[in-house]
TORGU-633962 format. One record per residue (C-alpha): residue in one letter; x, y, z. Coordinates in steps of 0.05 Angstrom, whole numbers, padded with zeros to 5 digits, always signed. Layout:
<atoms>
aXYZ/...
</atoms>
This chain:
<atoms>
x+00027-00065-00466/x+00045-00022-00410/x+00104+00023-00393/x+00190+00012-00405/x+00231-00003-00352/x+00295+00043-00374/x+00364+00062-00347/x+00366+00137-00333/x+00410+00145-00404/x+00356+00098-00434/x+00302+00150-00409/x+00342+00210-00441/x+00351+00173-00506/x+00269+00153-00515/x+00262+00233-00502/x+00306+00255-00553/x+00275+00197-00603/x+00202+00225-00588/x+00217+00296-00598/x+00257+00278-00667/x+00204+00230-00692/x+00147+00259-00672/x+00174+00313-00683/x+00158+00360-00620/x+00206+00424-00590/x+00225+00397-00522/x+00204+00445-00481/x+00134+00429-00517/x+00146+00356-00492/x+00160+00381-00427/x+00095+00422-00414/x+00054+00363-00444/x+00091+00330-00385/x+00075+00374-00336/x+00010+00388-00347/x+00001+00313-00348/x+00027+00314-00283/x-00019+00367-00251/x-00079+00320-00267/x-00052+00268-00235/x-00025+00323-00168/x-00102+00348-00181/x-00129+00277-00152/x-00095+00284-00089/x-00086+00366-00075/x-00151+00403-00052/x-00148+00480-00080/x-00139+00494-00017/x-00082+00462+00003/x-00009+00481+00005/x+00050+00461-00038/x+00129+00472-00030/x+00160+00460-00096/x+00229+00433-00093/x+00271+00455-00161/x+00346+00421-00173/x+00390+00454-00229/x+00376+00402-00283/x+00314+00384-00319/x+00270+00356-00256/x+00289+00424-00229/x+00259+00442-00302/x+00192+00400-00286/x+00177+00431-00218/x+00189+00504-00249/x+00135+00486-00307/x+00084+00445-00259/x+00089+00507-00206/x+00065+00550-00263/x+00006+00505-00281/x-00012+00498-00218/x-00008+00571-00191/x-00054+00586-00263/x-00101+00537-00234/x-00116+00569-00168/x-00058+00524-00123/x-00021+00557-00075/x+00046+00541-00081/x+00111+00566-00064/x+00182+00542-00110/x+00252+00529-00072/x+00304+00539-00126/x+00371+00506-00120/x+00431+00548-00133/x+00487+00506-00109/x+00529+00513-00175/x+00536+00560-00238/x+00512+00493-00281/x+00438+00499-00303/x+00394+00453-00364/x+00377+00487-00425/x+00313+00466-00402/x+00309+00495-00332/x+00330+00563-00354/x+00272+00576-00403/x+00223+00547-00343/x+00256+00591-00298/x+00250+00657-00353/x+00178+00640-00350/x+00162+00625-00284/x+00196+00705-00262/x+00140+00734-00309/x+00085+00701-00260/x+00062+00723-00183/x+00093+00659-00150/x+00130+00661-00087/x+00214+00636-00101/x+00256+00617-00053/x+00334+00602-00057/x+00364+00551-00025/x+00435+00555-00030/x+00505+00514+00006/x+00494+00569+00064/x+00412+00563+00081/x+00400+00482+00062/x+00412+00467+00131/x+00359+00518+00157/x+00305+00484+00104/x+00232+00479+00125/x+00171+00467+00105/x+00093+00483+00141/x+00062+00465+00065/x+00018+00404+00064/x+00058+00380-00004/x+00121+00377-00012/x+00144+00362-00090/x+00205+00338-00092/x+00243+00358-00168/x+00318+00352-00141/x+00346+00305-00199/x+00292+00247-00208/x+00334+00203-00248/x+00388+00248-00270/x+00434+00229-00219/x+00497+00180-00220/x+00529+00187-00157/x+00506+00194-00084/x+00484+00264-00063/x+00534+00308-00030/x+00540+00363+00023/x+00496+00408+00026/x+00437+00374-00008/x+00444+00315+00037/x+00426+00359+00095/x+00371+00387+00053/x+00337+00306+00035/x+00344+00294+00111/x+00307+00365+00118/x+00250+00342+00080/x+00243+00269+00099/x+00232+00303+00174/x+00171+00348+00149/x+00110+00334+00167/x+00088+00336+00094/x+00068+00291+00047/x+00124+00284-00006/x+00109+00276-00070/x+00172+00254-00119/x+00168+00275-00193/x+00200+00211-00243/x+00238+00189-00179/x+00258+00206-00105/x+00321+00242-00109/x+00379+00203-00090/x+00362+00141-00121/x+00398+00118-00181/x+00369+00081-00239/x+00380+00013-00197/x+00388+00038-00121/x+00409+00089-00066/x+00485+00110-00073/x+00497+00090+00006/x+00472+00172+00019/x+00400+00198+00039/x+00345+00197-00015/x+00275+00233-00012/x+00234+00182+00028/x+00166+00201-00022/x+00095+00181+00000/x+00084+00181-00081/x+00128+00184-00139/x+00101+00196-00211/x+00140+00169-00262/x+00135+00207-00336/x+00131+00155-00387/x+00173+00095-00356/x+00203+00065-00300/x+00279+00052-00269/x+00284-00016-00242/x+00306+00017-00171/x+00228+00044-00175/x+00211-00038-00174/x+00262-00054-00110/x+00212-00064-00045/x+00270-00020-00009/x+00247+00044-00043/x+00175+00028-00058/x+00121+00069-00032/x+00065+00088-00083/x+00081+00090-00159/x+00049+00113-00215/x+00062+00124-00290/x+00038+00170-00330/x+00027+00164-00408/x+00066+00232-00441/x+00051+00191-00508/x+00128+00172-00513/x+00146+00134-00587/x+00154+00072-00543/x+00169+00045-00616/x+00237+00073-00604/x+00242+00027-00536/x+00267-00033-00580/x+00329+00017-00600/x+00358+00023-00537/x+00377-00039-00496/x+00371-00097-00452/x+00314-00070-00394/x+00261-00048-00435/x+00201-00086-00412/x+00136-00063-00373/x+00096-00075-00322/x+00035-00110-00340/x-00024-00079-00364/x-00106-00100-00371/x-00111-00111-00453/x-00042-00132-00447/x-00059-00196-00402/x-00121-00205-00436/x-00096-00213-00500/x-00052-00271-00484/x-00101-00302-00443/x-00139-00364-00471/x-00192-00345-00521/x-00265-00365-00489/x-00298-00426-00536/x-00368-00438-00524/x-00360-00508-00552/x-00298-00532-00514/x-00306-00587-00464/x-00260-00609-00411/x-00210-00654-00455/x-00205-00597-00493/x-00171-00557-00436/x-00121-00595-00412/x-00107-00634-00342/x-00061-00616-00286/x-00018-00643-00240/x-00011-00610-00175/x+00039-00653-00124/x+00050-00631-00044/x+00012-00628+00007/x+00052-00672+00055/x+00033-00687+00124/x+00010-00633+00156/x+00014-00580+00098/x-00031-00607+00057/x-00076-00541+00053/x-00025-00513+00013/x-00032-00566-00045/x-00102-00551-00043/x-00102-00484-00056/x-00063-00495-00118/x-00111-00547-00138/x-00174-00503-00128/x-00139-00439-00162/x-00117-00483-00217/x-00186-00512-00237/x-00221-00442-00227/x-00174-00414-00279/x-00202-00452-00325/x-00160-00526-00323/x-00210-00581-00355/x-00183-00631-00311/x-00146-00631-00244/x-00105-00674-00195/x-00080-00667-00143/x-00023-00723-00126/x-00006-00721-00038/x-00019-00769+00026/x-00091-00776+00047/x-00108-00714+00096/x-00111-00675+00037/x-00179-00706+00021/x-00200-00666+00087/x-00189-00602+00043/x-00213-00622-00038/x-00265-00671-00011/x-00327-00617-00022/x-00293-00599-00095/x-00316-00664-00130/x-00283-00632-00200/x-00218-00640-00160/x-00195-00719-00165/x-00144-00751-00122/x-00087-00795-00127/x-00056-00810-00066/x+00029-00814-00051/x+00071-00814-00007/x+00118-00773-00044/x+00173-00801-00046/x+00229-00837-00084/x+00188-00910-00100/x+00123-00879-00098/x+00132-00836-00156/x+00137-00898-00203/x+00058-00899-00190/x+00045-00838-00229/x+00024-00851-00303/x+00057-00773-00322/x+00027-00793-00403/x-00050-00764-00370/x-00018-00693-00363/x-00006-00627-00401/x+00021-00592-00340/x+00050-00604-00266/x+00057-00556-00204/x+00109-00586-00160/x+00123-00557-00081/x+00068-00529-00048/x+00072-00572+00024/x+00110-00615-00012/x+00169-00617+00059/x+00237-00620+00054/x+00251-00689+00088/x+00298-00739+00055/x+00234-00777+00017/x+00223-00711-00016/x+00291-00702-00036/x+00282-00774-00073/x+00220-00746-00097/x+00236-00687-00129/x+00308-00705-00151/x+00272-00764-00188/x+00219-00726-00214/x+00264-00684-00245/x+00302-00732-00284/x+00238-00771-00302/x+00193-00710-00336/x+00227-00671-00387/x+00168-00665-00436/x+00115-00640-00402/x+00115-00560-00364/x+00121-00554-00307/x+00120-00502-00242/x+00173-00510-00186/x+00160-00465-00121/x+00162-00471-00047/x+00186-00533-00017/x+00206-00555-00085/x+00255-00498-00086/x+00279-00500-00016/x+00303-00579-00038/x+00338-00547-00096/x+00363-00483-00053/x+00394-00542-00003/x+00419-00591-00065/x+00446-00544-00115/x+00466-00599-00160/x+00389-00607-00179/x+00394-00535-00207/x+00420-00575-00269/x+00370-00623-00266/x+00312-00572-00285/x+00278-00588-00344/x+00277-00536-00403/x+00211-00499-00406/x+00201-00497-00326/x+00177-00443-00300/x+00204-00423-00221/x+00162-00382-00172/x+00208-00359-00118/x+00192-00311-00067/x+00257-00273-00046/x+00285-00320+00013/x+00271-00378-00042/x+00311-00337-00094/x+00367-00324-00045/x+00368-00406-00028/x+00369-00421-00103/x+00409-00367-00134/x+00449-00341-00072/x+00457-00266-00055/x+00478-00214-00100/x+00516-00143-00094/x+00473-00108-00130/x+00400-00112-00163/x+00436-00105-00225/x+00476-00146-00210/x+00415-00200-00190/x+00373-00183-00244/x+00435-00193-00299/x+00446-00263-00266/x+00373-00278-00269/x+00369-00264-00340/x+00426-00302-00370/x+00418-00363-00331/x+00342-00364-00355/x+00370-00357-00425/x+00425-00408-00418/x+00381-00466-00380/x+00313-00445-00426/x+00273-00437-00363/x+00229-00380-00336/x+00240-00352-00270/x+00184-00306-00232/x+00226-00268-00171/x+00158-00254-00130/x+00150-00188-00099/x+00104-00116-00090/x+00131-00112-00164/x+00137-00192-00188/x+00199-00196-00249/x+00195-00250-00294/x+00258-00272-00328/x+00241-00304-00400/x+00275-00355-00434/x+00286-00315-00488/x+00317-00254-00456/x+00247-00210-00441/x+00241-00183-00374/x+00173-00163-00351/x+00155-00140-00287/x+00087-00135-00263/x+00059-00074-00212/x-00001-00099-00188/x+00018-00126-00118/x-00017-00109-00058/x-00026-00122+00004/x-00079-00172-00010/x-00022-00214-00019/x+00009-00215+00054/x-00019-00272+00081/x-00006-00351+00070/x-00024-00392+00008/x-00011-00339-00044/x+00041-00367-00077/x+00011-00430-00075/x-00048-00399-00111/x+00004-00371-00172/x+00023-00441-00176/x-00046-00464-00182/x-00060-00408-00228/x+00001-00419-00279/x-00004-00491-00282/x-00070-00485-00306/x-00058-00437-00350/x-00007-00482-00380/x-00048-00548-00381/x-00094-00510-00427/x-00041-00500-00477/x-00008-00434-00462/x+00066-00418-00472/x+00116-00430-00408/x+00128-00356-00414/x+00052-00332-00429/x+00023-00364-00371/x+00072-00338-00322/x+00065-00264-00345/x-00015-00283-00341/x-00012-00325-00273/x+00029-00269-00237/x-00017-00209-00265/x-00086-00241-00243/x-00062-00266-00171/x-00083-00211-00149/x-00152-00212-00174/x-00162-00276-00157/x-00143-00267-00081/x-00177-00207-00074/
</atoms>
């Protein structure tokens, strides 16, 4: 379904699973690795290009070692910088580093003396300091050298992780800045936090990820193609429009009504048999040229809502231009008391109401599915000390109140009702401009309407955003 998202111990422990089960020497697992890795390097490094190698003490030190011998057997031109700032060295890294002194390749030591006197003319650097080994924040002298080669000119290139960042942040010190970082076989959730983000990928070292489900809470994936696929709704050549569903999209208040449309729209081109949108009249203005789209006008607020007959519909998308004024505050605040049967999406406006009444928070129906984007998540849920701090939060309060909460970002993290956390890397910057989230809520709510799970059509809705506003 994709890749794990895994504490640095968590990484460690689906290593030593793979190389027991499959079974496989780990040194073996570590040149399947790194060979892996030079196909992906091989994408973006002409043969005639340069490369400064980067080697810590521990077993990232260990992958640079291997991947500068792969590379320098392939024609590359690359030179290795080997740490030797303590008498501690990996199992790992000392047989790379018996085989790499049988080769041609130009070493170079950097020691507590030299770091400060680091630099680099290559056109790569690779950075293979720690990666994901690391628990603390880097001290003196290797802070000097991450400063060093965040001021080359280079392109920097982190292998698992940037060194310096932990498995859920930066330790308050310096951490490689990379243009790239290639992940081996999973992700840390500080690889997911927009702070540290650059360009991620993951590469498939065939990892038992059947040994995942052994080792703890974080151990969900960003989303994959045959993943989404499979969950979304199977195509029926003999369906007709009762057969999938009818929606319920209210906002659109005086001037914001575009917003409400764009849901509307995205929710009958997903596939929605029936759609309506429920807001004042200069919405029409908008939906008027989408004759599938039908209307019910309201002034959204507290005694209006008695006009809505809520037995019509399988799902409802609440927010979008929906305003913040005291008749929404009736609206929604009613609204949720009223519905408790049917699914529903809560998101923009919707939230901010909630954000600035927090006693509604208890007033969510079970099964409802939030959409924040991350001022909306600081309104709701306030601000936290930590991601993991945040994400532990997240998780337990969508467990406790049964409700589904997407934290929209680069990488979007859904937080299931039943405990799964899935985050989804497909954001881009097709995204940065207005309307998109009122497009997911579009998206999901139609999903839903045609019979989808709460938690199905959020991982779905999230994963083909991006599709659809490309």
């Amino acid at each position: 379904m994709g890749y794990p998202i895994l504490s640095a111990q968590q990484k460690k422990e689906l290593d030593k699973n793979t190389i027991i089960s499959e079974p496989i020497p780990s040194n073996d697992l570590l040149e399947r690795a790194c060979y892996r890795l030079f196909l992906s390097l091989k994408k973006i490094i002409t043969i005639d290009q340069t490369v400064d190698i980067i080697c810590g003490q521990g077993n990232n030190g260990a992958d640079g070692l291997c991947l500068a011998r792969i590379m320098a057997f392939h024609g590359y031109k690359v030179c290795v910088y080997k740490l030797n700032i303590t008498d501690k060295f990996s199992v790992e890294y000392v047989f790379q580093n018996d085989l790499l002194l049988q080769t041609q390749i130009e070493i170079k030591e950097i020691n507590k003396y030299n770091c400060k006197f680091f630099s680099s003319s290559a056109d790569f650097i690779i950075d293979a300091i720690f990666g994901s080994g690391i628990n603390a924040a880097v001290k003196s002298p290797i802070d000097i050298l991450i400063e060093k080669i965040n001021q080359s000119s280079a392109c920097i290139i982190s292998i698992d992780q940037p060194s310096g960042i932990g498995t859920w942040s930066s330790f308050e010190g310096p951490f490689v800045r990379a243009h790239k970082t290639i992940c081996i076989g999973s992700v840390t959730p500080s690889m997911l936090n927009r702070f540290y983000l650059q360009d991620i990928e993951i590469i498939d070292i065939g990892l038992k990820q059947d040994n995942v489900k052994l080792l703890g809470t974080f151990i969900q994936s960003p989303m994959s193609d045959s993943f989404v696929q499979g969950l979304m709704p199977k195509a029926n050549r003999h369906a007709h429009k009762g057969m999938k569903g009818h929606s319920l999209l209210l906002g659109g208040n005086k001037g914001m009504s575009g917003a409400i449309a764009l849901s509307a729209i995205a929710c009958s081109e997903i596939g929605a048999g029936n759609v309506t949108v429920g807001s004042v009249t200069n919405t029409l203005n908008y939906i008027d040229h989408y004759p599938n789209i039908q209307f019910l006008e309201n002034k959204l607020d507290g005694q209006s809502i008695d006009t809505i007959d809520f037995t019509k519909f399988n799902a409802i998308g609440i927010g979008p231009g929906l305003g913040t004024n005291a008749y929404s505050l009736a609206f929604v605040s009613i609204l949720l008391n009223t519905v408790r049967n049917i699914p529903m999406v809560i998101d923009a406006d919707a939230l901010n109401i909630i954000g600035q009444n927090k006693n509604l928070i208890a007033r969510i129906p079970p099964g409802s599915i939030l959409t924040p984007h991350p001022k909306e998540l600081s309104s709701v849920f306030g601000e936290f000390q930590s991601q993991e701090v945040q994400w532990a939060h997240l998780s337990n309060l969508a467990k406790t109140m049964q409700i589904h909460i997407l934290a929209k970002d680069t990488y979007s993290v859904l937080f299931c009702a039943d405990g799964e956390i899935f985050a989804n890397g497909n954001g881009n910057e097709s995204l940065a401009k207005g309307g998109s989230g009122d497009t997911l809520t579009g998206l999901i709510t139609g999903l839903l309407s045609q019979g989808m799970t709460a938690k199905d059509a959020a991982i779905c809705g999230m994963y083909q955003l991006v599709k659809y506003r490309h």
